[in-house]
C-alpha atoms as a printed R data frame, in Angstrom:
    type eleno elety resid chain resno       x       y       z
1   ATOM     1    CA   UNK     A     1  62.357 -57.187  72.695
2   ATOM     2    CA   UNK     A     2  60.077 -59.332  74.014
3   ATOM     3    CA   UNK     A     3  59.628 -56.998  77.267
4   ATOM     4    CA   UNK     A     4  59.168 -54.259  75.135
5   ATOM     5    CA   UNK     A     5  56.233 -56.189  72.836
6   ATOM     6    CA   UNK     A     6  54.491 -57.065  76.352
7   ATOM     7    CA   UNK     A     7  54.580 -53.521  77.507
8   ATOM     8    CA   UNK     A     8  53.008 -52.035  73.928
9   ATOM     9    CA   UNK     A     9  50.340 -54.410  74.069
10  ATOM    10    CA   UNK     A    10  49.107 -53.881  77.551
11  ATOM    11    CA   UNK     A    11  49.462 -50.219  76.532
12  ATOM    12    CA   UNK     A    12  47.069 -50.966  73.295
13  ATOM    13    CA   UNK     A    13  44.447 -52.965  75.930
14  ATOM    14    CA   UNK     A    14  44.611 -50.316  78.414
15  ATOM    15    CA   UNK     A    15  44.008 -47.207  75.893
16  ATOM    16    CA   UNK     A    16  41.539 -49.939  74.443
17  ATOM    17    CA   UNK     A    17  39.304 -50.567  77.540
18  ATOM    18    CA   UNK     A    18  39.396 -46.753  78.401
19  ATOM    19    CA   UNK     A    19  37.789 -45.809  74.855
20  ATOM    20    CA   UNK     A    20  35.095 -48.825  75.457
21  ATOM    21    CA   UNK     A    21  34.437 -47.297  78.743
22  ATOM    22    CA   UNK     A    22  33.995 -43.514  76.980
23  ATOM    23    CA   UNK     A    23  31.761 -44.847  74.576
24  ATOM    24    CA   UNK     A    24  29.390 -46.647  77.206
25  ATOM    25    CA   UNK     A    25  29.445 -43.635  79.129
26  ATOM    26    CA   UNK     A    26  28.202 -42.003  75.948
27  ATOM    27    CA   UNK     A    27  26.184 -44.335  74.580
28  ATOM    28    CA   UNK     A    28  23.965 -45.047  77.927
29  ATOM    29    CA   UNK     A    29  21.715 -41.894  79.327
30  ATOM    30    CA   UNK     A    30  19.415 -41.662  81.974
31  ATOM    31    CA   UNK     A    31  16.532 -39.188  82.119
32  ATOM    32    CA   UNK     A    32  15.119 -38.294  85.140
33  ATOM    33    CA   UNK     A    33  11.819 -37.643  85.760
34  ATOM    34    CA   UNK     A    34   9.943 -34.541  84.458
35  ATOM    35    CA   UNK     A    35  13.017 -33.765  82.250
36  ATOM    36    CA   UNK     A    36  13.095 -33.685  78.785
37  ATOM    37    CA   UNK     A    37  16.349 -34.354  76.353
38  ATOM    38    CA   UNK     A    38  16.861 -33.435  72.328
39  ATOM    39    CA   UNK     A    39  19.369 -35.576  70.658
40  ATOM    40    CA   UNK     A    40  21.322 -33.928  67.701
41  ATOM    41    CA   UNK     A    41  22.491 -36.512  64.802
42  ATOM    42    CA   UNK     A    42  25.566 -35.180  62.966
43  ATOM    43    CA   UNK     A    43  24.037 -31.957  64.027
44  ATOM    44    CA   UNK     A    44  20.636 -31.708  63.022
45  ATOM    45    CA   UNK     A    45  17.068 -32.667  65.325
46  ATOM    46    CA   UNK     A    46  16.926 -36.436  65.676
47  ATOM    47    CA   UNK     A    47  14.578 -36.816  68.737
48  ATOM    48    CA   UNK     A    48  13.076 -35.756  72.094
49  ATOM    49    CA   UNK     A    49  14.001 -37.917  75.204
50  ATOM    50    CA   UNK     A    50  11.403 -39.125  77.483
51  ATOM    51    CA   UNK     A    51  12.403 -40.010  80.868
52  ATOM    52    CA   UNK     A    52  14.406 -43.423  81.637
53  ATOM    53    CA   UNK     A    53  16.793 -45.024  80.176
54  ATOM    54    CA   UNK     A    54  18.721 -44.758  76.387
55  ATOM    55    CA   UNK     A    55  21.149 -45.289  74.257
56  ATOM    56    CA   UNK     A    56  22.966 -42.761  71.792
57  ATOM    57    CA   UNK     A    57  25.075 -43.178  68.914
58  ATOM    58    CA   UNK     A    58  29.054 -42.240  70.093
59  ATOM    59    CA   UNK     A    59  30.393 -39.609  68.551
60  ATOM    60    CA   UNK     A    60  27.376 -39.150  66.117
61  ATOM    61    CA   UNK     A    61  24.357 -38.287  68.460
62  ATOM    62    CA   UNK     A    62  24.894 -35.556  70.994
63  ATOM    63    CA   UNK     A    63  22.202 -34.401  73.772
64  ATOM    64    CA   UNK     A    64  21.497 -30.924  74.608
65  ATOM    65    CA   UNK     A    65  21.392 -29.851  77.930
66  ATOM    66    CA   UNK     A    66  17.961 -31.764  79.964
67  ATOM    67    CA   UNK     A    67  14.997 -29.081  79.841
68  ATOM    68    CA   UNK     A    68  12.694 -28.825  83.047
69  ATOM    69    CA   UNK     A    69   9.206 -29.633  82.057
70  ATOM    70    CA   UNK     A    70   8.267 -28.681  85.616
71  ATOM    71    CA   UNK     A    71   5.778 -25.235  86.013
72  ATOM    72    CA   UNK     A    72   8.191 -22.556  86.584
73  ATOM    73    CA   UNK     A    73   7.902 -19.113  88.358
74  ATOM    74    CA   UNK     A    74  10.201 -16.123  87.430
75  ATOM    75    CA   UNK     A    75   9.559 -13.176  89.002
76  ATOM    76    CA   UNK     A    76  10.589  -9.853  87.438
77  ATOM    77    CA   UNK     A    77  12.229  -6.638  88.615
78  ATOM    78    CA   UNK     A    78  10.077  -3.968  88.597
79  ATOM    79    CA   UNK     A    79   9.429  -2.208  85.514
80  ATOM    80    CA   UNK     A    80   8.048   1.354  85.173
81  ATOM    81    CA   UNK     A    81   4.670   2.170  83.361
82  ATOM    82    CA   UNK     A    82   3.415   5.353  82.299
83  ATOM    83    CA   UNK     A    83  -0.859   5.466  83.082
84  ATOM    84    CA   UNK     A    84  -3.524   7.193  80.791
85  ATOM    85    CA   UNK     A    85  -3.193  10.436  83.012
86  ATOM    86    CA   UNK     A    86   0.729  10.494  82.365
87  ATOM    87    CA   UNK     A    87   2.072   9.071  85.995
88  ATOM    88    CA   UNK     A    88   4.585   6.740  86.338
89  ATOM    89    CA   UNK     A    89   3.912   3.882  88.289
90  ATOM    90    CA   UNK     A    90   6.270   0.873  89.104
91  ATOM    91    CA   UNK     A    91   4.843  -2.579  88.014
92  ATOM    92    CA   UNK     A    92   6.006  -6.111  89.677
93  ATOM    93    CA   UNK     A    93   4.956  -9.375  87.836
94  ATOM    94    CA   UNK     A    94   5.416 -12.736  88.469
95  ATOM    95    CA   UNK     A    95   4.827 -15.248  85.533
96  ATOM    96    CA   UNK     A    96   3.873 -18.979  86.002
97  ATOM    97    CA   UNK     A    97   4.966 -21.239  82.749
98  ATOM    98    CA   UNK     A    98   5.549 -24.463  81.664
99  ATOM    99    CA   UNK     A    99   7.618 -25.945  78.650
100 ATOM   100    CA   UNK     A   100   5.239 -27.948  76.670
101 ATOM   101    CA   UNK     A   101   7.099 -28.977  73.398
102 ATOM   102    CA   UNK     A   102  11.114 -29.190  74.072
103 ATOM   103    CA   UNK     A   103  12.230 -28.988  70.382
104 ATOM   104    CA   UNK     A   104   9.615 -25.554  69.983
105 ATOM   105    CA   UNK     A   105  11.561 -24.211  73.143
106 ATOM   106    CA   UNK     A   106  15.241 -25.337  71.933
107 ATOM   107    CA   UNK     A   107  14.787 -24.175  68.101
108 ATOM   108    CA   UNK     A   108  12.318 -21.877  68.271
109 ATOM   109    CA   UNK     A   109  13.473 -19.033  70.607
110 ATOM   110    CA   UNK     A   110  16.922 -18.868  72.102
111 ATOM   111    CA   UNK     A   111  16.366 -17.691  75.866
112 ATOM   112    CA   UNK     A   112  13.041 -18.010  76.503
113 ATOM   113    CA   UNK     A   113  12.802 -16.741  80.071
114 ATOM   114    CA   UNK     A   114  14.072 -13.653  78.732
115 ATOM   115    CA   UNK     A   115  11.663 -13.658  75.996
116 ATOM   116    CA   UNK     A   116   8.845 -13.896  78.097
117 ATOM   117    CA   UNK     A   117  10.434 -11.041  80.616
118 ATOM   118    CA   UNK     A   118   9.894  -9.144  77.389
119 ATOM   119    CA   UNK     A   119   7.018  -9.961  76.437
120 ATOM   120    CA   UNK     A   120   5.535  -9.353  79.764
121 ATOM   121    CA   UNK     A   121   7.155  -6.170  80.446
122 ATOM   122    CA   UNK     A   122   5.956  -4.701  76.900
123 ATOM   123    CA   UNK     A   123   2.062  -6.298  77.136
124 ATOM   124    CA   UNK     A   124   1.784  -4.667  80.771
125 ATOM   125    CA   UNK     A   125   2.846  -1.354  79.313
126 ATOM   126    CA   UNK     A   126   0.499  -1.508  76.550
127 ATOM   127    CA   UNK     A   127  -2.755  -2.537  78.461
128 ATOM   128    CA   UNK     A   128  -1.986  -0.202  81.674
129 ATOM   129    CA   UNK     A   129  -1.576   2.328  79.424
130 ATOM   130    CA   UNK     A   130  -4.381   2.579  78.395
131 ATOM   131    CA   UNK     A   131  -5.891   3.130  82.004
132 ATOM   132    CA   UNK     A   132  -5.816   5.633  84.371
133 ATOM   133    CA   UNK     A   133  -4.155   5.055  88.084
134 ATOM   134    CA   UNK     A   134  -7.075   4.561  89.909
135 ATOM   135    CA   UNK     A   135  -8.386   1.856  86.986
136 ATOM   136    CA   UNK     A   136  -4.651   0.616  87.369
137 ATOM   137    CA   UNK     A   137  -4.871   0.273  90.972
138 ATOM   138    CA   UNK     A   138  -8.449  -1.975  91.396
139 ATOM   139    CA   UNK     A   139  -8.141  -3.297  88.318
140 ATOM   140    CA   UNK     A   140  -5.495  -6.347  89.036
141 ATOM   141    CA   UNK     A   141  -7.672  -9.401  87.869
142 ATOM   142    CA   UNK     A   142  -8.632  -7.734  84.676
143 ATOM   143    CA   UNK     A   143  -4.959  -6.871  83.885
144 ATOM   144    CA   UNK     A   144  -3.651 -10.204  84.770
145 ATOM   145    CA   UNK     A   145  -6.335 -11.661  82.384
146 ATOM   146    CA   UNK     A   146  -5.225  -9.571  79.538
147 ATOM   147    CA   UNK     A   147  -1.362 -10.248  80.391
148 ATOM   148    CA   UNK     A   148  -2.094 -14.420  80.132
149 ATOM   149    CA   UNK     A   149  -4.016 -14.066  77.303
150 ATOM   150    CA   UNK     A   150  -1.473 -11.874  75.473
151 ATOM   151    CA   UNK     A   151   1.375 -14.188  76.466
152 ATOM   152    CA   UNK     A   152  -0.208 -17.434  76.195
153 ATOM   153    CA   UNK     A   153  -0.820 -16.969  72.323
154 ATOM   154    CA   UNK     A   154   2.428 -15.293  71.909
155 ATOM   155    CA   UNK     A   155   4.797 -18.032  73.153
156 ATOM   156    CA   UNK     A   156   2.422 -20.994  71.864
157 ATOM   157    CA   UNK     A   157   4.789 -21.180  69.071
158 ATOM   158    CA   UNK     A   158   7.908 -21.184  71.601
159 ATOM   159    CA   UNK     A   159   6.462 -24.399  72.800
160 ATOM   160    CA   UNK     A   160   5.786 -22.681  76.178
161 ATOM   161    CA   UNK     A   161   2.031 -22.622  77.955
162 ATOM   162    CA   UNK     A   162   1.599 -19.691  80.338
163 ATOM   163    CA   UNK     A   163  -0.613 -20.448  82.845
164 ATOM   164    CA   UNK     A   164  -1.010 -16.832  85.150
165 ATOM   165    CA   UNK     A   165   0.625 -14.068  85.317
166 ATOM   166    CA   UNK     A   166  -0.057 -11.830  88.754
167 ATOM   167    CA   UNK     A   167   1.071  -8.454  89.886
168 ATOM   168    CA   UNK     A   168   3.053  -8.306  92.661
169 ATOM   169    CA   UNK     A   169   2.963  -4.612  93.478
170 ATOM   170    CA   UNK     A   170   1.816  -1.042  91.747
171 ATOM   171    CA   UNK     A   171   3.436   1.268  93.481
172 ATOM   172    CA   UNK     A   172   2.380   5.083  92.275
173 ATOM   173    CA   UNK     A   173   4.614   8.080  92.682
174 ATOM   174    CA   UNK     A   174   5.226   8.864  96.773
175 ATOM   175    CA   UNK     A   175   3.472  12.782  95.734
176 ATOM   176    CA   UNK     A   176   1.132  10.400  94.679
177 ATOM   177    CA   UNK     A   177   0.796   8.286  97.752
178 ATOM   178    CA   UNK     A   178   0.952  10.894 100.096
179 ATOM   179    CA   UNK     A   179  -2.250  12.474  97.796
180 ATOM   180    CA   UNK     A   180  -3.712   8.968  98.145
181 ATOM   181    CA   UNK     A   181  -2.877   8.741 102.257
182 ATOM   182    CA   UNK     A   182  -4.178  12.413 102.499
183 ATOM   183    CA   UNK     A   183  -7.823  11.451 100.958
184 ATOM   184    CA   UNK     A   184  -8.199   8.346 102.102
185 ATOM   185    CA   UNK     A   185  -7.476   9.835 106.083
186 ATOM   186    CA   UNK     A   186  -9.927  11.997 105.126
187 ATOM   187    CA   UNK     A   187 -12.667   9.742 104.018
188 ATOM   188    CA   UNK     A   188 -11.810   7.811 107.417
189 ATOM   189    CA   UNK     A   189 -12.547  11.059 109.219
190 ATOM   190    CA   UNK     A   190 -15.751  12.009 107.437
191 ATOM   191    CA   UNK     A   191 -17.296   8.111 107.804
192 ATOM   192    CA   UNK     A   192 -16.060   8.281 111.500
193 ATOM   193    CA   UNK     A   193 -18.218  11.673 111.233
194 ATOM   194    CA   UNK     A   194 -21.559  10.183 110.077
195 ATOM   195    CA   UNK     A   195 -21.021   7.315 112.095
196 ATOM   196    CA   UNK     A   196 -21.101   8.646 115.456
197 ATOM   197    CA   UNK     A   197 -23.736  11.559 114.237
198 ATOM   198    CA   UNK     A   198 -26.155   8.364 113.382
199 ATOM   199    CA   UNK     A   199 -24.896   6.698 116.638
200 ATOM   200    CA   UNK     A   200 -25.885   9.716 118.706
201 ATOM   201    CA   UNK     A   201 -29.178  10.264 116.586
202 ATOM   202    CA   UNK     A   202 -30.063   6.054 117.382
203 ATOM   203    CA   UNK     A   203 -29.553   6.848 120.514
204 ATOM   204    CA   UNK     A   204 -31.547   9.975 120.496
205 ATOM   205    CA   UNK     A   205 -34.104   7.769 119.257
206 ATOM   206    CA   UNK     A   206 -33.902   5.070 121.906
207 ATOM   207    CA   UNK     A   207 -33.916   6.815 124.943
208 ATOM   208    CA   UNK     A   208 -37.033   9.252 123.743
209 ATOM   209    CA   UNK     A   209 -38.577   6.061 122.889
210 ATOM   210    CA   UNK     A   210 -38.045   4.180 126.092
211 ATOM   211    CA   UNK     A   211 -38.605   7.012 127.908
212 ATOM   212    CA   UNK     A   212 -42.318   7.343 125.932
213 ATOM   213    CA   UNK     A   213 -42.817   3.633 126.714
214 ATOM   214    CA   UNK     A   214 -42.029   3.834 130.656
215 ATOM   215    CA   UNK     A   215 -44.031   6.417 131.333
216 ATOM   216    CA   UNK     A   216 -46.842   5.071 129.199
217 ATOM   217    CA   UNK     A   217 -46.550   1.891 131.217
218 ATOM   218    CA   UNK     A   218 -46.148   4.057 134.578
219 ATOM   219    CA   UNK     A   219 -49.556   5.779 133.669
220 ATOM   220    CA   UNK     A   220 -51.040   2.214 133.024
221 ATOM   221    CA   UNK     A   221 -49.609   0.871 135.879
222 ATOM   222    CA   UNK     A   222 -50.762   3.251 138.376
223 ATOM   223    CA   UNK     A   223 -54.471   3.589 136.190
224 ATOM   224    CA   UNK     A   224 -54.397   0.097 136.966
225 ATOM   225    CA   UNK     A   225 -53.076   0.257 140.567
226 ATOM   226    CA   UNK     A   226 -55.967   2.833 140.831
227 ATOM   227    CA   UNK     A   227 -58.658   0.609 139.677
228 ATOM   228    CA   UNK     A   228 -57.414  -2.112 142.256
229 ATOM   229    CA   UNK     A   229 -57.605   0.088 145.019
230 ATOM   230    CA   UNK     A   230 -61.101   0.772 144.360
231 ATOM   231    CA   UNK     A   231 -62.155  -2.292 143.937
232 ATOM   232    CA   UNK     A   232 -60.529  -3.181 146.823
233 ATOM   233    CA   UNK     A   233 -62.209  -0.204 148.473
234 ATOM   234    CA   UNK     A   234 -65.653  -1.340 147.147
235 ATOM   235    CA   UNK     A   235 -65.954  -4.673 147.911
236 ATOM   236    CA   UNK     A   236 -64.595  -3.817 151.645
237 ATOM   237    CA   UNK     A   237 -67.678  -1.434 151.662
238 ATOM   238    CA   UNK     A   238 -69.547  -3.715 150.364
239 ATOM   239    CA   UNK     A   239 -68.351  -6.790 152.863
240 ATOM   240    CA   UNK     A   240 -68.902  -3.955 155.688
241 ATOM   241    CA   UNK     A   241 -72.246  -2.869 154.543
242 ATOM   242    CA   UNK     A   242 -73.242  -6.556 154.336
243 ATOM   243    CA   UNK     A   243 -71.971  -7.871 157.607
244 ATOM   244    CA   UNK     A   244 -74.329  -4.540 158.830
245 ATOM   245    CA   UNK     A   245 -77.293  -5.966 157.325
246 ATOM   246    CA   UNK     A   246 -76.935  -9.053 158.197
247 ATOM   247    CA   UNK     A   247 -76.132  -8.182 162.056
248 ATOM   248    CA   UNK     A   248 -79.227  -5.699 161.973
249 ATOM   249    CA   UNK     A   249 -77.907  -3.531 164.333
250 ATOM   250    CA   UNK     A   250 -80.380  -1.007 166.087
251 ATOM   251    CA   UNK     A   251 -80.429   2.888 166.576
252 ATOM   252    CA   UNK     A   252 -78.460   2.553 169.760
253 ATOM   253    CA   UNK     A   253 -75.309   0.808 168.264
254 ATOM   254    CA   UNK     A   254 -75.441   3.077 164.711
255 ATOM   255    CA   UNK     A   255 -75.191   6.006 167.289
256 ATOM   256    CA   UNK     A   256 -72.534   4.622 168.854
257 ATOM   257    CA   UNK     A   257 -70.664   3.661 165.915
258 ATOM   258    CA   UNK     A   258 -71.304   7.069 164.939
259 ATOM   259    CA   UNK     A   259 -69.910   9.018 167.100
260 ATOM   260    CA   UNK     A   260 -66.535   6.860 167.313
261 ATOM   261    CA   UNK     A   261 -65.806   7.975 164.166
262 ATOM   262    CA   UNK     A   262 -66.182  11.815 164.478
263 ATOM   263    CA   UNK     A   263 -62.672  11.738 166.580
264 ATOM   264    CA   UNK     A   264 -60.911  10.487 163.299
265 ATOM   265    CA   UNK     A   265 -62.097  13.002 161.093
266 ATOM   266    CA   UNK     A   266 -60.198  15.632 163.387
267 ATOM   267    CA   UNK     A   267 -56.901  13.567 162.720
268 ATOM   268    CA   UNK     A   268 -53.745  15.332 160.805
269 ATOM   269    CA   UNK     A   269 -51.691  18.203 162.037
270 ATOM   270    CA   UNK     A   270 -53.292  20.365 158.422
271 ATOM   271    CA   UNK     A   271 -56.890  20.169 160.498
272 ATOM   272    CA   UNK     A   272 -57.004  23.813 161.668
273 ATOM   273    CA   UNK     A   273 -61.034  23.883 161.397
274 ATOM   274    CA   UNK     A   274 -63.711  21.131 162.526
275 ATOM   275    CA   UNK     A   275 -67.039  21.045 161.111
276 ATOM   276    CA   UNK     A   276 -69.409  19.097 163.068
277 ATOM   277    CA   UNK     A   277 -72.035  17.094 160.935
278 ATOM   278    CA   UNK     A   278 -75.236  17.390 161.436
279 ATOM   279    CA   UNK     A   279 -75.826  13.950 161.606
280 ATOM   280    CA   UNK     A   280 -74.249  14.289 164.686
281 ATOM   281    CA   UNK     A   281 -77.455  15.493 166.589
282 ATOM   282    CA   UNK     A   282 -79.297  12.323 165.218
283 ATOM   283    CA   UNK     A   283 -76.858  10.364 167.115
284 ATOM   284    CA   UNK     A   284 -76.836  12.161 170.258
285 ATOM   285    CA   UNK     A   285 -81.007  11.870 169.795
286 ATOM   286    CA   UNK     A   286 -80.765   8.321 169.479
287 ATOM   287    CA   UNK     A   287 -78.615   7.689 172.691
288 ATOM   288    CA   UNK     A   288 -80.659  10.175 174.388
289 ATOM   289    CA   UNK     A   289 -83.867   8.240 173.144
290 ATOM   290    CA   UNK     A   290 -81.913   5.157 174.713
291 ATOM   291    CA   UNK     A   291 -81.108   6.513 177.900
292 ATOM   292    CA   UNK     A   292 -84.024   8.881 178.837
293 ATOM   293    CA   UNK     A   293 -86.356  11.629 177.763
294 ATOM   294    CA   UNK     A   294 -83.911  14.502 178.923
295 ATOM   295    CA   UNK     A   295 -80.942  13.611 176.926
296 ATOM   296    CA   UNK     A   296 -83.103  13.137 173.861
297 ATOM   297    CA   UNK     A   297 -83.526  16.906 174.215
298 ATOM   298    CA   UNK     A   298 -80.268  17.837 174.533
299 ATOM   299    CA   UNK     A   299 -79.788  15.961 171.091
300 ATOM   300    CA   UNK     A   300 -82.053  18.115 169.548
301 ATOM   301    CA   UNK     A   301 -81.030  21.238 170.852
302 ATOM   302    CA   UNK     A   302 -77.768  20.127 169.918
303 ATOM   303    CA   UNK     A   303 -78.638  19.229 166.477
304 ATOM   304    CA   UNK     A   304 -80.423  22.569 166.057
305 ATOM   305    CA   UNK     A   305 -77.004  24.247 166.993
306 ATOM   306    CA   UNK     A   306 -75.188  22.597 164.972
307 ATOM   307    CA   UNK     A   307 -77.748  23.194 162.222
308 ATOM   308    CA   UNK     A   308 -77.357  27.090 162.762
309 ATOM   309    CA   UNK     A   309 -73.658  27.257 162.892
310 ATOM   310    CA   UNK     A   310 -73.470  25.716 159.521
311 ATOM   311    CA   UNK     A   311 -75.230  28.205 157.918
312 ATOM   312    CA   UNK     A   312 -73.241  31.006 156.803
């Protein structure tokens, strides 16, 4: 009997220490960071759990599952959208939230992500609709402001904050974007056009212009190069005519002179006829002056052929 006592009570302490050990477990909750609990008493909202540590009622208090007080994204499947001009085009969205108030979002709607997939599917219908595709298409910031608007005062109440809402992707009918492809080739084409019609009229442009300019500088350049050679030419003649003067050379060495320069004038392979001067019989006078009274004759009967042969 005794045996039998002993084995009942350890029994009773073992069942005893298991039950203390299910109520600590019970009693003692930790909440991690940027979670959020709601405790239940005998059913009914008692309180919201910060994160740590706490302690619960057994059997009396029960916590809901944690809630993630994190910003969340949910992206949704694409949903179909009829435009102003009656095409269909399929709308992507992706929705960036936050649960602000954890008893709004427990009591207050029962699946909130779906609620805002919803929401968000029936707003974008509603404000693309009233737009036509190419509005829909370049019009992404101003939908995406009406969309946030729209859901942030609609699930205010849920105890939910939406912060943006973006489209992913409008894809139009492929009729549609072949239409789009087809026109937009096209504009490609006709800018590619105008482009290299302005390129070849700029260039047009240039080379008549630079073409103006080099000659305009050739003609200055050899105006100037022209004007250099004469003055180079003058003040030679006038270095020549100087030295001359201040030699002062007589008749005999002006003849001289003289006539060593007729030879050049007959210079060229063009020279097919050779006019004598008739300064040439005032030379031959002045070296027949020099040498005697018979050769100054024969310059001036020289000079007086010369003189005849001249005259037509």
């Amino acid at each position: 009997m005794e045996n039998a006592g002993g084995t009942a009570l350890a029994i009773v302490l073992v069942v005893l220490i298991v039950f203390v050990i299910i109520v600590l477990v019970r009693s003692v909750r930790i909440i991690p960071q940027a979670r959020a609990g709601v405790v239940e008493r005998l059913g009914k909202y008692q309180r919201t759990l910060n994160p740590g540590l706490t302690i619960l009622i057994p059997f009396v208090d029960r916590l809901l599952p944690l809630l993630d007080l994190r910003e969340q994204v949910v992206s949704f499947p694409p949903q179909p959208v009829i435009t102003e001009d009656n095409l269909v085009v399929s709308i992507d969205t992706v929705v960036y939230f936050q649960v602000t108030d954890p008893r709004a979002a427990t009591y207050e709607i029962a699946n909130y992500i779906q609620a805002v997939e919803q929401l968000t599917t029936t707003t974008l219908r509603n404000v693309v609709g009233g737009l036509n595709l190419e509005e829909a298409l370049t019009s992404r910031d101003q939908i995406n402001g009406q969309l946030r608007g729209v859901l942030d005062e609609a699930t205010g109440r849920w105890g939910i904050r939406v912060s943006r809402v973006e489209l992913k992707a409008i894809d139009p009918p492929h009729s549609i974007q072949d239409s789009m492809e087809k026109q937009m080739r096209a504009e490609r084409d006709r800018r590619a056009a105008i482009l290299t019609a302005e390129g070849t009229k700029q260039s047009a442009i240039l080379t008549a212009e630079g073409q103006r300019q080099a000659s305009i500088l050739a003609a200055e350049g050899e105006a100037k190069a022209a004007i250099l050679r004469a003055d180079g030419e003058s003040q030679a003649i006038q270095k020549v005519f100087d030295a001359i003067h201040k030699g002062n050379p007589d008749q005999k060495l002006l003849a001289y002179q003289y006539l060593q320069t007729l030879p050049k004038l007959a210079e060229g392979s063009a020279n097919k006829l050779w006019i004598i001067p008739s300064e040439v019989g005032e030379a031959l006078k002045g070296i027949g002056n020099a040498l005697g009274g018979t050769n100054g004759e024969a310059g001036t009967l020289f000079q007086d052929a010369s003189t005849e042969r001249t005259q037509p």
